[in-house]
C-alpha positions as CSV (number, residue, x, y, z in Angstrom):
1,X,-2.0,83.0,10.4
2,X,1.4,82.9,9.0
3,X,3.0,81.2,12.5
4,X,-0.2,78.7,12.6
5,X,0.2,77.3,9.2
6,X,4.1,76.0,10.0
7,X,2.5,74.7,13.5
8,X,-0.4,72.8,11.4
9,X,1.6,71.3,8.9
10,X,4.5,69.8,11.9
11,X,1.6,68.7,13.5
12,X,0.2,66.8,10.3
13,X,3.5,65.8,9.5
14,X,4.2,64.3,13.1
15,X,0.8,62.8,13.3
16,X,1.9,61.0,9.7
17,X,5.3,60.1,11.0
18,X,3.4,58.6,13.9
19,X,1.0,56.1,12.7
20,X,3.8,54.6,9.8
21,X,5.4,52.0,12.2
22,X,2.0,50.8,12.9
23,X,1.3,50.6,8.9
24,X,4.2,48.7,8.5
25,X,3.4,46.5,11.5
26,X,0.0,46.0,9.8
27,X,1.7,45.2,6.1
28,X,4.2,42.6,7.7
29,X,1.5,41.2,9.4
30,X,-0.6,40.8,6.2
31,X,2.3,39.2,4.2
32,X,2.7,36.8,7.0
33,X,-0.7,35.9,7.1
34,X,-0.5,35.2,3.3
35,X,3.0,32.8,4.0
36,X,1.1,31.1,6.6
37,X,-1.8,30.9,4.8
38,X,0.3,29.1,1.7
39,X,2.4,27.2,4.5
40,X,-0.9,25.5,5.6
41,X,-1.2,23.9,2.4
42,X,1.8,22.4,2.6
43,X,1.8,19.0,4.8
44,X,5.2,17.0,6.1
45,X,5.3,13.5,7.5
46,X,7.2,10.7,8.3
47,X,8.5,7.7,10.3
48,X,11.0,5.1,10.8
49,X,10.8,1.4,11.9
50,X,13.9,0.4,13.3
51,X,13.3,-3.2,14.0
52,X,14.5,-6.8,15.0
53,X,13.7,-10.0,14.1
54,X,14.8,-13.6,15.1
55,X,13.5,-16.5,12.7
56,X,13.7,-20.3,13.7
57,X,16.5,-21.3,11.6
58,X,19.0,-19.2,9.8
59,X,18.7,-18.3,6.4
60,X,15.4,-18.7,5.6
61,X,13.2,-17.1,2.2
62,X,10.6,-15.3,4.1
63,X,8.2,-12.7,3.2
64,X,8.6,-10.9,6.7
65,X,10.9,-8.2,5.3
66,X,13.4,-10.6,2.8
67,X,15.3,-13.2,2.8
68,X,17.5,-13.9,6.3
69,X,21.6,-14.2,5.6
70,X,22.9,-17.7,5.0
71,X,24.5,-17.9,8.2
72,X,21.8,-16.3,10.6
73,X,18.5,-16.5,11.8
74,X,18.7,-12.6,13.4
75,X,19.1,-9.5,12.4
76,X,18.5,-5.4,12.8
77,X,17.0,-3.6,10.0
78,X,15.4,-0.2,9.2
79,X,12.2,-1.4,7.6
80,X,11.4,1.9,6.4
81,X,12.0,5.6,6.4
82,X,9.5,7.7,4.7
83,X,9.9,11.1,4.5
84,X,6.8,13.1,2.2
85,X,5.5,16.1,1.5
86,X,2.6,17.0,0.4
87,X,0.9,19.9,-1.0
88,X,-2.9,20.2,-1.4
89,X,-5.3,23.2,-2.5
90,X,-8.7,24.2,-1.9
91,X,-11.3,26.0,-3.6
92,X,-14.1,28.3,-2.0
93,X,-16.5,25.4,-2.1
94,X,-13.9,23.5,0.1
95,X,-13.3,20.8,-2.4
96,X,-9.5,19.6,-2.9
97,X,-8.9,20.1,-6.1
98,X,-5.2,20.3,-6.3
99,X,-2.7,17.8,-4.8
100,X,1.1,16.9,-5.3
101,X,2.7,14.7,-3.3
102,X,6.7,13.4,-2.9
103,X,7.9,10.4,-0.6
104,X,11.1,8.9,-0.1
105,X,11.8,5.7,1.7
106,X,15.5,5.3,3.1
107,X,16.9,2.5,5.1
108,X,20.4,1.1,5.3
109,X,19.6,-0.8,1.6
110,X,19.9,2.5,0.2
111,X,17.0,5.5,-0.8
112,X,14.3,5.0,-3.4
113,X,11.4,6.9,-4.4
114,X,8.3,5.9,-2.8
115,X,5.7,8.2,-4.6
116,X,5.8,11.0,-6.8
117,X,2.3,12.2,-8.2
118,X,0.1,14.7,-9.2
119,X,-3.8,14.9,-8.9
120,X,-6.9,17.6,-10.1
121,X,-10.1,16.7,-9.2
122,X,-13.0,19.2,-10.8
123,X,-13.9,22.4,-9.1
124,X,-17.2,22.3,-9.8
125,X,-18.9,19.0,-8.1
126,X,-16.0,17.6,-6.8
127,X,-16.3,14.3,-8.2
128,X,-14.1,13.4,-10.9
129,X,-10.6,13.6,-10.5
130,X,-7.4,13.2,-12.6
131,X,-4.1,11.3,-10.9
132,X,-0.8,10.8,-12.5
133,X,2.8,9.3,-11.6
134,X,4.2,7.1,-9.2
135,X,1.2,5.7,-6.8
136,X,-0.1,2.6,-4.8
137,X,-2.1,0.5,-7.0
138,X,-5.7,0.5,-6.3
139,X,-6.7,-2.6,-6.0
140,X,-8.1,-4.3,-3.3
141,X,-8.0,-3.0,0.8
142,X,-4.3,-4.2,1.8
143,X,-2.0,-2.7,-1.4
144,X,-2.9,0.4,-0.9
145,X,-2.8,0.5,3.0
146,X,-0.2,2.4,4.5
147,X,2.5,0.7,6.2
148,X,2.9,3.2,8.9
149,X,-1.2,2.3,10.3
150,X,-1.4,-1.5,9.0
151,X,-1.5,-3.5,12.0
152,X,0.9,-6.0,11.1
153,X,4.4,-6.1,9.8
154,X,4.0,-6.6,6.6
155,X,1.7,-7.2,3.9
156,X,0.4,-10.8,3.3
157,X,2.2,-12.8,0.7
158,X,-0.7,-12.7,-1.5
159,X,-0.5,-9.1,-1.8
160,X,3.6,-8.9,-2.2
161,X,3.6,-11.3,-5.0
162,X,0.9,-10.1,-7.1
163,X,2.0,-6.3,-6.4
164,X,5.2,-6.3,-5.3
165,X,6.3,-2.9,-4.0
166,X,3.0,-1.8,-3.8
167,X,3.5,1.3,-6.3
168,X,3.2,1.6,-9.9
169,X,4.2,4.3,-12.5
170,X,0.5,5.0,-14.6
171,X,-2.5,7.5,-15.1
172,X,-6.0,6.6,-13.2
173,X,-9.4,8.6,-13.5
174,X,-11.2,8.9,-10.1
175,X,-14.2,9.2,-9.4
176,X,-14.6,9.8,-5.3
177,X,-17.9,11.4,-3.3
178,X,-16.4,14.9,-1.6
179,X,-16.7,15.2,2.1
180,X,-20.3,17.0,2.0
181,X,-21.8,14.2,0.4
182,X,-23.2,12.2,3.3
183,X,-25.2,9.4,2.1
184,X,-22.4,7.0,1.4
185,X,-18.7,7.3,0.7
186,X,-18.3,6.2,-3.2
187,X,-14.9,5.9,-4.6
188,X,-14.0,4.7,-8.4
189,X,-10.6,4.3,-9.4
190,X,-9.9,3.5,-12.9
191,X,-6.3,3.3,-14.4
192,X,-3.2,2.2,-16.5
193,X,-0.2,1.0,-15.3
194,X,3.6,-0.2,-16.6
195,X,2.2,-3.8,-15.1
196,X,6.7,-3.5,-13.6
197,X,5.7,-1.6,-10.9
198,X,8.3,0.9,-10.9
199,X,10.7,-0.9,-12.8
200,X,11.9,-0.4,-16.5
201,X,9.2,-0.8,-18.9
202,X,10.1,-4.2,-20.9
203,X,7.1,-3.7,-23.5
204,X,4.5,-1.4,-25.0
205,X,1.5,-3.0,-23.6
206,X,0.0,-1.0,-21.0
207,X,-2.3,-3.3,-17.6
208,X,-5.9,-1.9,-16.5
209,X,-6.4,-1.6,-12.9
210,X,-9.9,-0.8,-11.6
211,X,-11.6,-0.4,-8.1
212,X,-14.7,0.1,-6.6
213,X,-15.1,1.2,-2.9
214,X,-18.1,2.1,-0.7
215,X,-18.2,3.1,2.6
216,X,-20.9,4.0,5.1
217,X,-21.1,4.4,8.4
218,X,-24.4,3.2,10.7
219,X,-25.6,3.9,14.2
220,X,-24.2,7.5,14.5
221,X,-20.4,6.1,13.6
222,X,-20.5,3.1,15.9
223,X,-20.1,0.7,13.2
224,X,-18.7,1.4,10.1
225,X,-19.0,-0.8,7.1
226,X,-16.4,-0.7,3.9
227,X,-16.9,-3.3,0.6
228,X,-15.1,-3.7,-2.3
229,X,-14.4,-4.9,-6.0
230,X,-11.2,-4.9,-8.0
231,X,-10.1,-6.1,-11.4
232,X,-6.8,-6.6,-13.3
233,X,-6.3,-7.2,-16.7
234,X,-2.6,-7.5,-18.4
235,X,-0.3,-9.8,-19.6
236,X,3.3,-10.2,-20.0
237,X,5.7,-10.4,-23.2
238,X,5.9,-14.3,-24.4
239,X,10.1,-13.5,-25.6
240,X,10.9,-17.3,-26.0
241,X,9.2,-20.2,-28.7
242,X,7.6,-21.8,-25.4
243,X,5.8,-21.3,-22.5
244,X,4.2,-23.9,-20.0
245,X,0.9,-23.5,-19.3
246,X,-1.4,-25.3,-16.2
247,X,-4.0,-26.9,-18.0
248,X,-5.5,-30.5,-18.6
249,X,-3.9,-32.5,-21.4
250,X,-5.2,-34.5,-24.1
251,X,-5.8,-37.2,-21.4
252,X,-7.7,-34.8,-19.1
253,X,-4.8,-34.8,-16.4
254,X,-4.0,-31.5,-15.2
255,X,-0.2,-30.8,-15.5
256,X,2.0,-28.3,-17.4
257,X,1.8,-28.3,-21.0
258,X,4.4,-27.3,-23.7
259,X,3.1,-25.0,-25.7
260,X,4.8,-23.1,-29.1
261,X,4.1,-20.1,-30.6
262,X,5.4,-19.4,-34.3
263,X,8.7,-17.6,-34.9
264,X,6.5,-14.2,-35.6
265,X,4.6,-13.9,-32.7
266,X,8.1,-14.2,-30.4
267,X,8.1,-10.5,-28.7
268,X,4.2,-9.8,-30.2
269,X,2.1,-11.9,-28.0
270,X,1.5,-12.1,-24.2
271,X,0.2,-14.1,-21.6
272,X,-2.6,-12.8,-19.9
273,X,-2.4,-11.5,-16.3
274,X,-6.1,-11.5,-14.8
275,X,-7.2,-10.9,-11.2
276,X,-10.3,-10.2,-9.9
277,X,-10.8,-9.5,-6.1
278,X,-13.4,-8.5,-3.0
279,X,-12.4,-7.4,0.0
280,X,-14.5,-5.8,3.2
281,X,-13.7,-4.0,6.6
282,X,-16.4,-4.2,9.2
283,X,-15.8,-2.0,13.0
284,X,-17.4,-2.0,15.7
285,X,-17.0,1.4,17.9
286,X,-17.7,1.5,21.8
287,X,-16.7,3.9,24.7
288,X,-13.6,2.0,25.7
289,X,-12.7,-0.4,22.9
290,X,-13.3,-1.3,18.9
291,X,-13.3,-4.3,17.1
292,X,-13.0,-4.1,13.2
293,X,-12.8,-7.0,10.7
294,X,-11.3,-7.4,7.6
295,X,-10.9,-9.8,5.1
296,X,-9.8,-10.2,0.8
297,X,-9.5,-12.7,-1.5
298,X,-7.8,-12.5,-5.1
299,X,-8.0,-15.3,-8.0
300,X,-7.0,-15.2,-11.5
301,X,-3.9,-16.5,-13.2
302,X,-0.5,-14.9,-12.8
303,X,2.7,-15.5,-15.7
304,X,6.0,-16.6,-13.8
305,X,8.7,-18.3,-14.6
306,X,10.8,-21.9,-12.8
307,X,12.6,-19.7,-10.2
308,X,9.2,-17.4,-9.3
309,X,6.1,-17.2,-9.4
310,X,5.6,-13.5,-9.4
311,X,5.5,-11.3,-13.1
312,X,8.5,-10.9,-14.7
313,X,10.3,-7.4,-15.5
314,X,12.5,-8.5,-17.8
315,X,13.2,-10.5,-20.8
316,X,14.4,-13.9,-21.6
317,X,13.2,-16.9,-19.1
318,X,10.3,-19.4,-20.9
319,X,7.1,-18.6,-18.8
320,X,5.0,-20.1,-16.6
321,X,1.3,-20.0,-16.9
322,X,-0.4,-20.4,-13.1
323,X,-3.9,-20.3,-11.8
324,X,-4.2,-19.1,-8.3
325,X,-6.1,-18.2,-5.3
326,X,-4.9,-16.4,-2.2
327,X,-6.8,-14.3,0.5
328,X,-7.0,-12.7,4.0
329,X,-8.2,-12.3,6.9
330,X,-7.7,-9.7,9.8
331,X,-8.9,-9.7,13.3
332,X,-8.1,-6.4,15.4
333,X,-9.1,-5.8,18.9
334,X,-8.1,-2.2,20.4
335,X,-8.7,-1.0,23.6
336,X,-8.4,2.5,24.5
337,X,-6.6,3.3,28.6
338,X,-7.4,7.0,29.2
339,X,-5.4,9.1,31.5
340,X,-6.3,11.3,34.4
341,X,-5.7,14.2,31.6
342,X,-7.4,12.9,29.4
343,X,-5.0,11.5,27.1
344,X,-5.6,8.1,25.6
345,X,-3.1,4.9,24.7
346,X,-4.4,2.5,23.0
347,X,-3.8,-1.3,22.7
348,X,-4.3,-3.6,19.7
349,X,-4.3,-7.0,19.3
350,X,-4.2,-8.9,16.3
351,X,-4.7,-11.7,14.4
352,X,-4.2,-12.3,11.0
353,X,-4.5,-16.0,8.7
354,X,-3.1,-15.2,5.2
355,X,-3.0,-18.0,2.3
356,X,-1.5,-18.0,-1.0
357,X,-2.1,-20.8,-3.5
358,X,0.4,-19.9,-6.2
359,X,-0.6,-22.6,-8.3
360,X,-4.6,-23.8,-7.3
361,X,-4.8,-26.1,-10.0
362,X,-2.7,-28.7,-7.9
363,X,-2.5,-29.9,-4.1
364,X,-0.5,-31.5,-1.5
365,X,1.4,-34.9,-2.4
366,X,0.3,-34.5,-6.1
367,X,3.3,-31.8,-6.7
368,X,6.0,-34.2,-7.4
369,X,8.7,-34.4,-10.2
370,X,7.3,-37.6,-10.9
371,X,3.7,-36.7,-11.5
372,X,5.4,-33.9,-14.1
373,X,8.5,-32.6,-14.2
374,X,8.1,-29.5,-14.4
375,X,6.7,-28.5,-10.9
376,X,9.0,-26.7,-8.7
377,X,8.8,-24.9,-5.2
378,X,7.1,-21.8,-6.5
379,X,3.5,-24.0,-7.0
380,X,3.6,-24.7,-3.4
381,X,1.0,-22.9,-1.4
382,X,1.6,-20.9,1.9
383,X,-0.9,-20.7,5.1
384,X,0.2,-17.6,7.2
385,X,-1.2,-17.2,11.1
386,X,0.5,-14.2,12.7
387,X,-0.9,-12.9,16.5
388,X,0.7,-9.6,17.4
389,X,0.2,-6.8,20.3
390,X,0.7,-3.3,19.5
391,X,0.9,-0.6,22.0
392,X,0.1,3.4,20.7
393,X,0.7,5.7,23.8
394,X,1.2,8.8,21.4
395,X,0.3,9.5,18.0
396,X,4.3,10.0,17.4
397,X,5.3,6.4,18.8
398,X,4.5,2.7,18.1
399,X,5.6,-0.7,19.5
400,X,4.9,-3.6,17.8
401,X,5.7,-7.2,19.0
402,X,4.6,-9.9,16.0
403,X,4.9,-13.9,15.5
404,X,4.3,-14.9,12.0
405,X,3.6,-18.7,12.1
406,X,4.6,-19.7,8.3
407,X,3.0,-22.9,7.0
408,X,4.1,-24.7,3.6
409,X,1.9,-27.4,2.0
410,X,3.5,-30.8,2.0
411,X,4.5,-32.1,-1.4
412,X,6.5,-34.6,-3.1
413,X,9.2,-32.1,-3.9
414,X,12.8,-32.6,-2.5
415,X,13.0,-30.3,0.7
416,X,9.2,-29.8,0.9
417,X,7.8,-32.9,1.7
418,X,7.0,-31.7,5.5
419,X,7.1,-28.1,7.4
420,X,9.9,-25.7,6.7
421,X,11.1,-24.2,10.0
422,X,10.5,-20.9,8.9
423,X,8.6,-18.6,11.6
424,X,9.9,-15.3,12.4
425,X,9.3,-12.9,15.4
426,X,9.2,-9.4,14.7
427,X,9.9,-6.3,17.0
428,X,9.6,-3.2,15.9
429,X,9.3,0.7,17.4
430,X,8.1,3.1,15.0
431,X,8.7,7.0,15.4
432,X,6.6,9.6,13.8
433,X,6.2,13.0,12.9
434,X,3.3,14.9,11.2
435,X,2.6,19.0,10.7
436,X,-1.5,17.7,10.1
437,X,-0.5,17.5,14.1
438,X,-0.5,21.3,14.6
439,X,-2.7,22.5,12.5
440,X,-6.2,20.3,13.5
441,X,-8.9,23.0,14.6
């Protein structure tokens, strides 16, 4: 007994020794799982649009991308580089009730910050959430729209006056239908904004922004139908004794009238800034090809000033009061070339008309220095036809080729009383990268 109890306990002993590097194999395991289980909440993506463009005369004022230099009508540019990550939770009930989210855009102007945000939505239902930061703007289809799927260049002139940079510093309450509600995709957005974008704050005054989405999809996903509603409501600080408002006189002729404000209202009162917009998406889904529609229009009247007829974000300049109209429309025909493999490259093609009518109250010939003196280049409208073919053999890769065909309405005005020569082709590649890539089930 005495020799067997030694025997039995090396024996115990070994068999313990034994089966330890498989425990530890097991714990490193599990606390990998966990890291990769954290990891997966954690999304990065990116691209860049190195592109060139050739315009018809050199330097032109053009909404494709800036302004061309004095002395030429080409030039290379990176459009954008976005670089973000994102980082989203969800509960049990598979609702996302947690996301953050940081972008940068870089190109050779310099680096900025793109978005910066925060959002909880309710663990409960899943319906109402809470967003705060710096965030696209939601109103209408086209602001919001990424500029790494849109199908052309750039957004419409419409949508880069009124919300210029697309993003804005603010709070919104959502209100959005989760994924396992399948009757109709609802989406409220409800918010207040700086009204400066990301700029400085040149007031206390805080601009309402609110949007109503619904989505639903019809013969097993071959079409899918999107409409929507948006308001704005906010106004800009009236800093000087003036301002010139678009109105009818005393006579009944519409022109720009003078009007003063007392000494104590000077950096109290504003001028409103009201929109209100629709917009709807339509596709059309078959076994080789889609189609999908799309189209906006925004009204309302917009402060400026002599030299622009977008808002203000700083002091000092007597205002300009402006009713206007503008609105969009998209055409996009894609058709799908599958491989041997199975793999599938797509082709778009594209059409787009864009109008903006800066100053509706007026047309044509009737814009002249003569009729009032106080029109200027920024009540002119702009028609916009651009035709474009994009070809999308991987998800990482994308070649654009774009004409924008720019239109000005003739006036009286010195320098605008026929066409500009003002067209610009675009070419662009766009390279991409995304971690959703490896992790799709």
């Amino acid at each position: 007994m005495k020799k067997t109890l030694p025997l039995l306990l090396l024996l115990i002993s070994m068999g313990a020794s034994a089966q330890s590097p498989l425990d530890s194999l097991n714990n490193k395991v599990s606390k990998l799982d966990k890291l990769m289980n954290v990891l997966r909440k954690f999304r990065i993506s990116g691209y860049i649009q190195p592109q060139f463009q050739l315009a018809d005369t050199d330097g032109i004022a053009s909404f494709s991308g800036g302004n061309f230099p004095q002395h030429s009508n080409n030039r290379f540019a990176l459009r954008r580089g976005r670089f973000k990550v994102t980082f989203e939770h969800e509960n049990a009930k598979g609702f996302k009730i947690i996301e953050a989210a940081f972008q940068l855009d870089a190109t050779e102007k310099g680096v900025g910050i793109k978005d910066f945000y925060g959002k909880i939505v309710d663990p409960w239902i899943g319906w109402v959430g809470f967003k705060g930061g710096i965030f696209d703007r939601p109103f209408g289809f086209e602001v919001p729209y990424s500029s790494g799927t849109r199908e052309t260049p750039e957004r419409g002139r419409m949508s880069q006056t009124l919300f210029p940079g697309e993003t804005g510093l603010g709070f919104a309450l959502i209100v959005e239908s989760p994924s396992n509600f399948k009757p109709v995709h609802i989406k409220i957005d409800a918010g207040l904004f700086s009204g400066t974008g990301i700029s400085p704050e040149i007031d206390k005054r805080k601009d309402f922004i609110g949007h109503v989405q619904l989505n639903k999809s019809f013969a097993k996903n071959l079409v899918q139908l999107g409409v929507g509603a948006s308001y704005y409501n906010g106004g800009s600080l009236l800093s000087t004794a003036t301002y010139n408002k678009f109105e009818k006189d005393f006579a009944g002729i519409k022109r720009y009238v003078v009007h003063t404000i007392d000494s104590a209202s000077i950096n109290k009162k504003y001028l409103k800034r009201e929109y209100v917009g629709a917009d709807a998406q339509l596709t059309f889904n078959y076994a080789f090809c889609s189609t999908t529609l799309r189209g906006e229009f925004i009204t309302g009247v917009q402060p400026g000033t002599s030299e622009s007829n977008g808002v203000p974000t700083a002091y000092s300049k007597t205002l300009y009061h402006r009713p206007f109209f503008g609105a969009y429309a998209y055409f996009v025909q894609t058709f799908a070339h599958q491989l041997k493999n199975g793999h599938k490259m797509y082709h778009d093609f594209v059409f787009k008309y864009d109008l903006f009518d800066p100053n509706s109250g007026e047309k044509g010939r009737d814009i002249s220095l003569a009729m009032d003196p106080l029109f200027t280049k920024n009540d002119i409208a702009y028609q916009t036809f651009g035709v474009g073919y994009i070809f999308r053999p991987y998800e990482w890769f994308k070649l654009m080729v774009y004409y924008d065909i720019v239109k000005n309405e003739k006036t009286n005005i010195a320098g605008y009383t026929g066409d500009l020569r003002d067209n610009v082709l675009t070419l662009r590649t766009q390279f991409a990268l995304d971690t959703k890539w490896f992790t799709k089930q």
